[in-house]
C-alpha positions in Angstrom: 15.5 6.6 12.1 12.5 8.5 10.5 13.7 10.3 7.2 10.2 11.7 6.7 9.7 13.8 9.8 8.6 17.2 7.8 5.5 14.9 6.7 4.5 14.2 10.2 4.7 18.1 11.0 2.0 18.8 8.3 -0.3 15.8 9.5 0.0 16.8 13.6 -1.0 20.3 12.0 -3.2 20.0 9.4 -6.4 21.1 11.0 -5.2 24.3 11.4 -3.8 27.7 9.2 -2.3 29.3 12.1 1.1 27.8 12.8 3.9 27.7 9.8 4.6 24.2 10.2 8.1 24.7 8.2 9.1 26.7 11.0 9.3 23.2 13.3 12.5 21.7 14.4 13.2 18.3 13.1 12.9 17.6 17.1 9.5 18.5 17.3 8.6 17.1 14.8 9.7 13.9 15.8 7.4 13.9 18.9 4.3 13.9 16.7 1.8 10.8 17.7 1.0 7.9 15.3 -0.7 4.4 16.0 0.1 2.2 13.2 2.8 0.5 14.1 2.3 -0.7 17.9 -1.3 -0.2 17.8 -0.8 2.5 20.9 -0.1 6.1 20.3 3.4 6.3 20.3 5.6 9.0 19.5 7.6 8.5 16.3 11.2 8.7 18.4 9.7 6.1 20.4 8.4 3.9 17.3 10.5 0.4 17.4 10.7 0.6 13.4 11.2 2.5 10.4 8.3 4.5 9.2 7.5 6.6 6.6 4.7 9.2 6.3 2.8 11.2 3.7 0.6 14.2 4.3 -2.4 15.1 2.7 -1.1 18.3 1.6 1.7 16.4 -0.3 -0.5 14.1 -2.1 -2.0 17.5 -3.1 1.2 18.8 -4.1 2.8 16.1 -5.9 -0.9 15.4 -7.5 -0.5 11.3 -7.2 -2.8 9.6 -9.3 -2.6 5.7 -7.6 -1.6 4.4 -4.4 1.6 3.2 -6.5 2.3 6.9 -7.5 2.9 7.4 -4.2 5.1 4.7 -3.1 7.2 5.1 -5.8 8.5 8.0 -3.1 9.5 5.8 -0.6 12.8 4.7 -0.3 12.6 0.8 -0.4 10.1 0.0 -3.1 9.9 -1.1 -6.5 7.0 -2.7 -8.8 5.7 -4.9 -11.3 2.9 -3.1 -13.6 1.4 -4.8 -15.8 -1.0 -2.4 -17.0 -3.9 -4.2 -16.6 -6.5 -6.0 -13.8 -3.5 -6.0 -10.7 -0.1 -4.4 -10.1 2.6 -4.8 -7.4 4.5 -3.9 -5.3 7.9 -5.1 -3.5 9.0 -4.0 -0.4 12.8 -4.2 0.5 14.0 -7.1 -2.4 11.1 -9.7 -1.8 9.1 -9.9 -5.3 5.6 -11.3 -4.4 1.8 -11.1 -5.5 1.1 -7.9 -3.0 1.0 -10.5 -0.1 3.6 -10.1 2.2 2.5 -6.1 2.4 -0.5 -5.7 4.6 -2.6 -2.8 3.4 -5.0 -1.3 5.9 -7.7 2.0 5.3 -8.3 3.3 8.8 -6.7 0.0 10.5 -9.1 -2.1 8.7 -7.3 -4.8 6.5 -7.9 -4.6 3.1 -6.2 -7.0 1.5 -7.9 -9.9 -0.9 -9.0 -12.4 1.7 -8.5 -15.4 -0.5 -5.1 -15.1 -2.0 -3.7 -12.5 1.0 -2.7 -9.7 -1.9 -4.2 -6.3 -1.8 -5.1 -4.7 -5.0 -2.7 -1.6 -7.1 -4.1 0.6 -9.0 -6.2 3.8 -9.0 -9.3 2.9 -6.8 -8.0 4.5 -3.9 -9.5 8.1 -3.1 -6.2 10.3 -2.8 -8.1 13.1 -2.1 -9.9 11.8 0.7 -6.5 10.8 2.7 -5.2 12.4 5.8 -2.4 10.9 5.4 -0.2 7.4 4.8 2.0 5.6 7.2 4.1 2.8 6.3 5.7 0.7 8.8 9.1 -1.3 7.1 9.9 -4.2 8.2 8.0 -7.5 10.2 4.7 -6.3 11.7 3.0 -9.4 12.9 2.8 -9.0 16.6 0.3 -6.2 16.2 -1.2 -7.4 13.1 -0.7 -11.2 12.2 -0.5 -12.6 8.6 0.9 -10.4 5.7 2.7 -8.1 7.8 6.1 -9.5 6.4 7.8 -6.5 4.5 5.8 -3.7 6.0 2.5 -1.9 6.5 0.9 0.7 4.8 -2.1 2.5 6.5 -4.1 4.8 4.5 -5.5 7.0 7.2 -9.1 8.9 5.6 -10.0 12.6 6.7 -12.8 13.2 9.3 -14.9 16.2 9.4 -13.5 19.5 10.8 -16.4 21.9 9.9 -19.0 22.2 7.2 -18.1 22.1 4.0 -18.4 21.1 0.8 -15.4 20.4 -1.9 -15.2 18.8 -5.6 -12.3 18.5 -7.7 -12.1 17.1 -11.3 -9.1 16.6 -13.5 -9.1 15.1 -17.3 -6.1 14.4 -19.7 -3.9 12.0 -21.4 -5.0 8.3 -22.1 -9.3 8.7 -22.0 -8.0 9.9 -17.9 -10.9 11.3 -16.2 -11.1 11.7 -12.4 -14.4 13.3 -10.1 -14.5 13.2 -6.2 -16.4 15.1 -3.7 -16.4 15.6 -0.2 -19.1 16.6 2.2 -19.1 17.5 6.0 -21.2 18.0 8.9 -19.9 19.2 12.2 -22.9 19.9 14.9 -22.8 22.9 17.2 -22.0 21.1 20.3 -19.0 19.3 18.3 -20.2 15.7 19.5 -21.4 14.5 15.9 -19.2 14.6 13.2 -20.0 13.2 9.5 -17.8 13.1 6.8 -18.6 11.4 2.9 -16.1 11.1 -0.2 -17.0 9.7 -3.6 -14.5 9.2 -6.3 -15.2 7.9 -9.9 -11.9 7.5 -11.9 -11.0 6.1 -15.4 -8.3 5.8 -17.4 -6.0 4.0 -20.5 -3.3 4.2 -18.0 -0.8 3.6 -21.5 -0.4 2.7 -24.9 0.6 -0.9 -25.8 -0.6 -1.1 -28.9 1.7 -2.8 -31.7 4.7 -1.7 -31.3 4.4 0.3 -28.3 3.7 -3.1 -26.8 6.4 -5.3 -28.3 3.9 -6.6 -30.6 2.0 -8.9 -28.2 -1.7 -7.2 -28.9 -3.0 -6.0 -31.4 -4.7 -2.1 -32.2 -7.4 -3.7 -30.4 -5.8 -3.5 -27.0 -8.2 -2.7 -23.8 -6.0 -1.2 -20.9 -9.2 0.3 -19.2 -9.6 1.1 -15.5 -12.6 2.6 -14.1 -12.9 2.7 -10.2 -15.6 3.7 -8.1 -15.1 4.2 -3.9 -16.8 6.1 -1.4 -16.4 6.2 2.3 -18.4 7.4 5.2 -17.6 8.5 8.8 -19.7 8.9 11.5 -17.8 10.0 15.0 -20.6 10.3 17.7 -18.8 11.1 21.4 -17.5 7.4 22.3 -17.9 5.9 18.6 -16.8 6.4 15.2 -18.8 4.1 12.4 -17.4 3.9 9.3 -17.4 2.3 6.1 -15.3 1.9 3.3 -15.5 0.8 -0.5 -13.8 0.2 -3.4 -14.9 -1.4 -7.0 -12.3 -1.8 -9.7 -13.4 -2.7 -13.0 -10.3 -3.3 -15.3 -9.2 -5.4 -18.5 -7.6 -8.6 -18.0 -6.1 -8.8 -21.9 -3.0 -7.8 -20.9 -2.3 -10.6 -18.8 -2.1 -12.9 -22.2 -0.2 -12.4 -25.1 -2.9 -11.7 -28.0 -1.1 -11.7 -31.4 -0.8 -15.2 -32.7 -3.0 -17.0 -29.4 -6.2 -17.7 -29.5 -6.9 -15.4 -27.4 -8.8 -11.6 -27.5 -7.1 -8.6 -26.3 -10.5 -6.8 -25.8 -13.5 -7.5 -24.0 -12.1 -8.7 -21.0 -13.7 -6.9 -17.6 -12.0 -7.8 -14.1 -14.5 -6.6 -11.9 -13.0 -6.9 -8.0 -14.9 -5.2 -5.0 -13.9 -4.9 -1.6 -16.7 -3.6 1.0 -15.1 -2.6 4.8 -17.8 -2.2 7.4 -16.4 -1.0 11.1 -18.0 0.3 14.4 -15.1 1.6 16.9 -15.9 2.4 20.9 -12.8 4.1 22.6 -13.4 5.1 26.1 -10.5 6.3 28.8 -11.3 3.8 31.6 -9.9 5.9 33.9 -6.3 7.9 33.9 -4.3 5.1 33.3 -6.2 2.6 31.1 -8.1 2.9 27.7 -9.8 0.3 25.5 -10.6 0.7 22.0 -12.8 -2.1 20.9 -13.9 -2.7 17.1 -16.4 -4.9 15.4 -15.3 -5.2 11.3 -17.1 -7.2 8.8 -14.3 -7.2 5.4 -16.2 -8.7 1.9 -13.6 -9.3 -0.6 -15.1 -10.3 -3.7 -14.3 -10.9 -8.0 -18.0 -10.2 -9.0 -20.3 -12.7 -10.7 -19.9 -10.2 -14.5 -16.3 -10.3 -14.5 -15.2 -11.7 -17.7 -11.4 -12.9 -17.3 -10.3 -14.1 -20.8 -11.8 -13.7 -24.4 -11.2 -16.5 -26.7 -11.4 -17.5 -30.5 -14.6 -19.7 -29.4 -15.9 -18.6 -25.9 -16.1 -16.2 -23.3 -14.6 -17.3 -19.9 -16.4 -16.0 -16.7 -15.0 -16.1 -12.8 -17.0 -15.6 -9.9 -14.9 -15.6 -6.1 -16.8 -14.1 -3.0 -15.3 -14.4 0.2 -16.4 -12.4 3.6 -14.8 -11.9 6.9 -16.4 -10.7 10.3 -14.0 -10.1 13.4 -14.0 -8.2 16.5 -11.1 -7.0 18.7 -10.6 -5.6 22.4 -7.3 -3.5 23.0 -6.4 -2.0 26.3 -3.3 0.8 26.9 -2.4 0.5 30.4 0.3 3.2 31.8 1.8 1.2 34.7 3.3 4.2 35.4 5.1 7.4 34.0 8.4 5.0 32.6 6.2 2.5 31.1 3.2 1.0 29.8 1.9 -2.4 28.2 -0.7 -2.7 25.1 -2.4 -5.8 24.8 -5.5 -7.1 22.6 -7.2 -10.5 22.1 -9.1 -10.4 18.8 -11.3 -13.4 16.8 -12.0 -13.7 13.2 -14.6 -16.2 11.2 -14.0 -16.0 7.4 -16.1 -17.9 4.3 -13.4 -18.3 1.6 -14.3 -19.8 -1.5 -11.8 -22.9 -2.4 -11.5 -22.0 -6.0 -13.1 -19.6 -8.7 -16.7 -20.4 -10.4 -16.0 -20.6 -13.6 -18.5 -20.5 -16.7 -18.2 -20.6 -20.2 -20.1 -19.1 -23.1 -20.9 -20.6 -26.8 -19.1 -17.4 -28.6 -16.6 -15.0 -27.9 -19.1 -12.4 -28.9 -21.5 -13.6 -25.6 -21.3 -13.0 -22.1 -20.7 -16.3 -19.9 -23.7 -17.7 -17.7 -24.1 -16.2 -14.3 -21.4 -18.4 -11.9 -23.0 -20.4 -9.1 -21.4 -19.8 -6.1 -17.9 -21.3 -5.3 -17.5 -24.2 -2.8 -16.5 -22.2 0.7 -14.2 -22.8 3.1 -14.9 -21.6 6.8 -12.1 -20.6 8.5 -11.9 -19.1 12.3 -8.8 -17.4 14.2 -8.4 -16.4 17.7 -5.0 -13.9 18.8 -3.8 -12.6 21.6 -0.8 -10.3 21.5 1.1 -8.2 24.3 3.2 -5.1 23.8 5.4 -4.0 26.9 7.2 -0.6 26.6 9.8 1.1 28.8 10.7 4.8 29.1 14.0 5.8 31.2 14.9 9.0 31.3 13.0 10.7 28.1 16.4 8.9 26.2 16.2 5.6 26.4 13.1 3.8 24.9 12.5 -0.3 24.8 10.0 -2.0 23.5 8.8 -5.5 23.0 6.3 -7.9 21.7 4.8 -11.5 21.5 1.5 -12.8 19.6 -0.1 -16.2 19.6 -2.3 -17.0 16.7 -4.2 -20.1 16.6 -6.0 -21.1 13.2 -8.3 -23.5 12.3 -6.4 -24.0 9.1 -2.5 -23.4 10.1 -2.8 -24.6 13.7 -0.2 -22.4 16.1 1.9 -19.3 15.5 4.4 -17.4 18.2 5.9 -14.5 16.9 8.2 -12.0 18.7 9.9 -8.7 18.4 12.1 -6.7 20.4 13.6 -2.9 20.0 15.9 0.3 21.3 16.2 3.7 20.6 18.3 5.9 22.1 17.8 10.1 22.0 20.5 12.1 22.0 19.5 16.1 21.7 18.2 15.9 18.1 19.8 12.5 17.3 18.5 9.0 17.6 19.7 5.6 16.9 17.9 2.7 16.7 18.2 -1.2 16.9 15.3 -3.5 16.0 14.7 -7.3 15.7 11.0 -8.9 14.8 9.6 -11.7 13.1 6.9 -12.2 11.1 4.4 -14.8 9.1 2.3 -15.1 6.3 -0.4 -17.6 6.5 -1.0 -19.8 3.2 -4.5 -19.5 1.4 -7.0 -21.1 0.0 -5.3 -19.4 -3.3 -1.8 -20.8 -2.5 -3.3 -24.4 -1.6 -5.6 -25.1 -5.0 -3.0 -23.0 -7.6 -2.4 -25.6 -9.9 -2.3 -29.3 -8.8 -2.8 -27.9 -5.5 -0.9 -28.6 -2.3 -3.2 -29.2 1.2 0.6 -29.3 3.3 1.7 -25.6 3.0 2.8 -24.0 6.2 3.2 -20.6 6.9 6.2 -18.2 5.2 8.5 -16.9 7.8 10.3 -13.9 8.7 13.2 -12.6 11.0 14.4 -9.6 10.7 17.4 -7.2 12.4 17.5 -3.2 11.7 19.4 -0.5 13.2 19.2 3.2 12.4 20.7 6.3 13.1 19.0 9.9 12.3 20.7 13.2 12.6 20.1 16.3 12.4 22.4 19.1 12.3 20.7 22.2 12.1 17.4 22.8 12.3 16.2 22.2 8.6 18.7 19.6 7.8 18.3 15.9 8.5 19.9 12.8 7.6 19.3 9.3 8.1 20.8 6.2 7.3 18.9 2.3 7.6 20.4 -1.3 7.3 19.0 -4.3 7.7 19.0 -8.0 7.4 16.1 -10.2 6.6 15.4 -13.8 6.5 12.8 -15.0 4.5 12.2 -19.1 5.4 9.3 -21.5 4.1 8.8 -19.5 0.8 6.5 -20.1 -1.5 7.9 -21.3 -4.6 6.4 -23.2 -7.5 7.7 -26.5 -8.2 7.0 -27.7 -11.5 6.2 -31.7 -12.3 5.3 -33.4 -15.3 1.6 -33.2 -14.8 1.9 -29.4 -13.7 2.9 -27.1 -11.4 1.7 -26.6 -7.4 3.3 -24.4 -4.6 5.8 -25.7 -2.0 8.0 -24.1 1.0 11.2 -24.9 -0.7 12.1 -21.0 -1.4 14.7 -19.2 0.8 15.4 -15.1 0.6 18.4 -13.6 2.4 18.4 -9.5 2.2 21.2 -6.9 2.8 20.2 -3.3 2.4 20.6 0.0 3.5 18.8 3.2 2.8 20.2 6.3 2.6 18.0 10.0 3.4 18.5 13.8 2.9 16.0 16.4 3.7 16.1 20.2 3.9 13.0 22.2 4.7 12.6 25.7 4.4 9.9 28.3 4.3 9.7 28.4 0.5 11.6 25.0 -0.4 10.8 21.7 0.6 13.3 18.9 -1.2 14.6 15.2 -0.3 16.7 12.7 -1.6 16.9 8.4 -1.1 18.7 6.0 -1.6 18.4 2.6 -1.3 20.3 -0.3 -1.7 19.0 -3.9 -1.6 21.2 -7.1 -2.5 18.5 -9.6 -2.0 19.5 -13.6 -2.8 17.8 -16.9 -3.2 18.4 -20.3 -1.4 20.9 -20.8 -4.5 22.7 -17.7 -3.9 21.3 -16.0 -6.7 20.1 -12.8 -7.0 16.4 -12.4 -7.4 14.5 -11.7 -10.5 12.7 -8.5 -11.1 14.8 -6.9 -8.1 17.5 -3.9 -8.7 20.5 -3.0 -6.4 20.3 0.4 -6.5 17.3 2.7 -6.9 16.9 6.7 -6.0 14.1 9.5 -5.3 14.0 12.9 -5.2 11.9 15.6 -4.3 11.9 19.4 -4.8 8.9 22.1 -3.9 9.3 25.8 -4.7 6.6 28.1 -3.1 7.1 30.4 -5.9 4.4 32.9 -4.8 2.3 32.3 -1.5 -0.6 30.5 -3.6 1.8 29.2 -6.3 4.0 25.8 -6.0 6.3 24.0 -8.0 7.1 20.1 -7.5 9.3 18.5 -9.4 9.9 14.6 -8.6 12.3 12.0 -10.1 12.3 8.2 -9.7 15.3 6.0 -10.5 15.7 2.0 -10.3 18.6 0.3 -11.9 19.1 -2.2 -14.3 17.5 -6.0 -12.8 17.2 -9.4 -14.4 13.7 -10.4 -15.7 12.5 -14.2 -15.4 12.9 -14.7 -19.3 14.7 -13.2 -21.6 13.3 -10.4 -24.1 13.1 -11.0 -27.9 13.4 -7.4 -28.4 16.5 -6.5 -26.6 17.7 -10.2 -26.6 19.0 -10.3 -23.0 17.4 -10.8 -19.8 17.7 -7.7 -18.4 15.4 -4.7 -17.6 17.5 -1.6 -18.3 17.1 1.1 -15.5 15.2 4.1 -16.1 14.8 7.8 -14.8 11.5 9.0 -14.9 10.7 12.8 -14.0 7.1 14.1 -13.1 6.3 17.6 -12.2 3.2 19.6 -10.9 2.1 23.5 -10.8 0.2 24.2 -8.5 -2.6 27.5 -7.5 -3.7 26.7 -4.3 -5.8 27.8 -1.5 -7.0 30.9 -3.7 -10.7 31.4 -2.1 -11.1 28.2 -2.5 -10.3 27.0 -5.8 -7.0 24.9 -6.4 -5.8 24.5 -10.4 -3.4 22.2 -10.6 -1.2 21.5 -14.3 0.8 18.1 -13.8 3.0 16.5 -16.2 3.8 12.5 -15.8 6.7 11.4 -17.2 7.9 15.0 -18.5 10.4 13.5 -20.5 8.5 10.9 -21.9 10.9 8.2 -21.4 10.6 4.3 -22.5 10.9 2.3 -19.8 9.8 -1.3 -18.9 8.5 -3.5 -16.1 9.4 -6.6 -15.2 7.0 -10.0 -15.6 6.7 -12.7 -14.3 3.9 -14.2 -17.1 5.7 -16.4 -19.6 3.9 -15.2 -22.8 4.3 -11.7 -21.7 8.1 -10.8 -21.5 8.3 -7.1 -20.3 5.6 -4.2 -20.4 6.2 -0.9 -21.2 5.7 1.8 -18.4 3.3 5.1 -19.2 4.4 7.7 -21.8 4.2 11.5 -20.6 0.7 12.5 -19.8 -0.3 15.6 -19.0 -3.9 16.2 -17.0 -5.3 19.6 -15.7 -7.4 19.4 -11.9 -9.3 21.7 -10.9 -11.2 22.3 -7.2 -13.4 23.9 -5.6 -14.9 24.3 -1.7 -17.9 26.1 -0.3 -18.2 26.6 3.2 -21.8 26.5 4.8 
């Protein structure tokens, strides 16, 4: 059911050094608590749906550099990088612009409120994450639009005691990376305060000539620089927190340069997202708690972001958007065999229709300053209801239904339903949910624009069995079914092209786990398997069969660690075919990354990691017409080092 149980161990135990947490049965480890996929603390035997998590001390290990770094781990995923402004990511077979994933830091959505797609890339702070759940599979009855594929919640540390930590790494490709932490814990424990900065930038690869089958020139931007900082405030009753994130990256690889009129430098996609959040949990009494949260979410591609360079201008977009919402659960425990969660929440949101767009006299000056966009004001009212039943400490169902009424889509239901069954260190598992993805304003004014969308749909059916048979062995096996209806698809006329809900996706898959954990070695291996077709029958671009991971960690010494990862994906067929290889197809690729590690040495950490060891050439998908394929990173090597004081 869970592959990744030795994760959760680490998380439950994090906050202390006195338990070996490789000592835990996979058992035990199952009864860890997490709240991201009912929004109740469940344990993860209980959980109604696969899930996945990530510790902070194996982000450490593995030294991930972007959020996608780190899904590439997970069974189930595969990506489109384009190496510049966005990349994505596709979760179980369904290819998409990172909108049927819903991305949340500390429950808080933050995906791009006017398109629905969260941003890839490097602006996340890996060093300030507890840890990472993902939820597979339809998630709307807790969470509403996007939640089609899965969830991912990026869960950021809080302060334990005072300190003070910095870690900087440099290397390969201009790659620079700063954060600190600081934190403040008061006497009487009741005030806690915990802040993390992060500055990153980097050349990601090079696509140059050649390298970059000729489509830029030596000219090439492939910058990123991020910027994000987050503070925490938990005071007794309430936790106040914000959140944000400012990628700056060139948009030239997005166009074909060589032979276009168009400039492979100079281009600066500057996107911002800014999460604002005060949470008040109180337990009502010994049955009933309520967690209520008041969120203001401002998505925005800033007024200096200059999208394309051109033979005779600059071209300049400007796209705020901003979102206020508040919402009111309550966990009630009728009784010690079950319990109901339930929430009403209400959202107002300012989306602009379309981009501002302004247009310089000379590709060698900036663009005016955009006025702003024409805005569109949107308002949303859910309620949702989450029964749960408990017989016996074996049997566990679960259910759910949401109501969501828009101002734009008009009326949603959506329902889901699960069993799992315990037997001594076994569980099996049988699911069904549905989910929805709400058109916007980005979907209805792409193109010719369409004002008729209605909402993408989901159903869903998974079952699951883990087992383990001795106490650091575990094996689990998924499969599943999923029905994608109403899909967005572009239909192409003579005057242009505008989306339509005439796509269809039908998904068979199965994923496959292995885990051993000892002491001194920590190792797992995936795979997955995804036959994912179109309302023709046909099997969908940009979308392998078969892909793999694996996982090995030597404690070579107590301070000293070895990680050595490898990421597979089969060969899959790319929308148009490639000059260079003549064929349609994206050949699969093994890519091998490895990281030594001196840890927890009075507190200094070195770290020497190698991306890519082998320095393999390997290729992306795309789905942009003058760009055919892009090539993937060459090896890299970076060195990271850390440092905390304690005060």
């Amino acid at each position: 059911m869970c592959l990744c149980f030795l994760h959760i161990a680490q998380i439950a135990l994090s906050q202390t050094d006195t338990v070996e947490i490789y000592d835990f049965s996979f058992d035990q480890l199952s009864e860890v608590k997490i709240s991201s996929a009912t929004k109740s603390i469940q344990s993860v035997s209980e959980v109604p749906s696969t899930v996945y998590i990530i510790s902070s001390q194996e982000i450490v290990e593995r030294a991930y550099f972007t959020l996608e770094d780190v899904l590439a781990d997970f069974p189930g995923f595969q990506f489109r990088n384009i190496q510049g402004f966005n990349s994505y990511s596709f979760q179980r077979g369904i290819t998409n612009q990172n909108n049927l994933i819903l991305l949340l830091i500390d429950g808080i959505q933050v995906n791009e409120l006017n398109s629905g797609g969260f941003y890839g890339g490097g602006q996340y702070n890996l060093s300030n994450i507890d840890q990472i759940e993902v939820i597979y599979g339809p998630g709307s009855v807790a969470y509403g639009t996007n939640a089609i594929t899965g969830i991912i919640n990026i869960k950021t540390k809080s302060a334990l005691k005072n300190d003070v930590s910095v870690n900087l790494s440099g290397g390969t490709f201009n790659t620079f990376n700063s954060d600190a932490t600081y934190n403040y814990v008061n006497k009487s424990k009741d005030l806690k305060v915990h802040f993390a900065s992060m500055l990153k930038t980097t050349d990601k690869a090079n696509l140059k000539g050649e390298a970059g089958d000729n489509n830029w020139t030596e000219n090439l931007d492939t910058f990123e620089d991020d910027l994000a900082f987050d503070l925490k405030v938990n005071a007794k009753n309430f936790t106040i927190g914000t959140n944000y994130l400012l990628k700056k990256a060139s948009f030239a690889t997005y166009e074909k340069s060589v032979n276009t009129i168009f400039k492979d430098y100079g281009s600066s996609w500057n996107m911002q997202f800014l999460n604002n959040y005060i949470s008040y949990k109180k337990q009502l009494n010994d049955n009933l708690k309520l967690t209520s949260t008041l969120y203001n979410r401002n998505a925005t591609v800033k007024k200096n972001t200059i999208r394309y360079v051109v033979d005779t201008a600059q071209i300049g977009n400007f796209r705020p958007n901003n979102l206020t919402g508040f919402e009111n659960i309550l966990n009630y425990n009728i009784n010690k065999y079950s319990s109901v969660n339930s929430g009403i929440l209400i959202e107002y949101e300012q989306l602009a229709k379309e981009y501002s767009v302004t247009v310089s006299e000379s590709p060698s000056l900036p663009p005016p300053i955009p006025d702003k966009p024409q805005m569109q004001h949107n308002e949303l009212t859910s309620v949702f209801v989450e029964p749960a039943v408990n017989l016996l400490n074996k049997w566990f169902f679960s259910g759910g239904l949401r109501l969501d009424y828009s101002s734009v889509y008009n009326l949603v239901f959506t329902p889901r339903a699960g069993a799992v069954y315990k037997c001594k260190n076994h569980k099996f598992r049988i699911s069904y949910g549905e989910a929805f993805r709400a058109p916007k304003p980005w979907d209805y004014t792409d193109g010719l624009g369409n004002n008729s969308l209605e909402p993408e749909k989901m159903k869903s059916i998974e079952g699951a069995v883990n087992i383990s048979l001795l106490k650091k062995l575990n094996f689990s096996l998924v499969a599943y079914n999923n029905h994608l209806d109403n899909a967005l698809k572009t239909i192409t006329t003579p005057e242009g092209f505008k989306w339509g809900n005439q796509g269809k996706i039908i998904t068979n898959g199965a994923e496959l786990g292995f885990r051993y954990s000892s002491k001194k070695f920590k190792s797992f291996i995936t795979y997955s398997y995804c036959d994912s077709k179109d309302e023709e029958g046909k099997q969908v671009l940009e979308i392998s069969r078969h892909t793999a991971n694996a996982s090995f960690t030597y404690s070579i010494l107590q301070n000293l660690h070895l990680n050595v990862r490898a990421n597979y994906v089969g060969k899959r067929e790319n929308p148009t075919e490639i000059s260079a290889t003549e064929s349609k197809f994206i050949d699969q690729y093994l890519v091998i990354n490895g990281t030594l590690s001196f840890m927890d040495y009075t507190n200094f950490r070195v770290q020497l990691i190698a991306k890519n060891i082998l320095n393999a050439e390997y290729y992306h998908s795309s789905n942009v017409l003058s760009v055919e394929r892009y090539r993937q990173s060459q090896r890299a090597i970076l060195l990271s080092i850390g440092y905390t004081i304690d005060y």
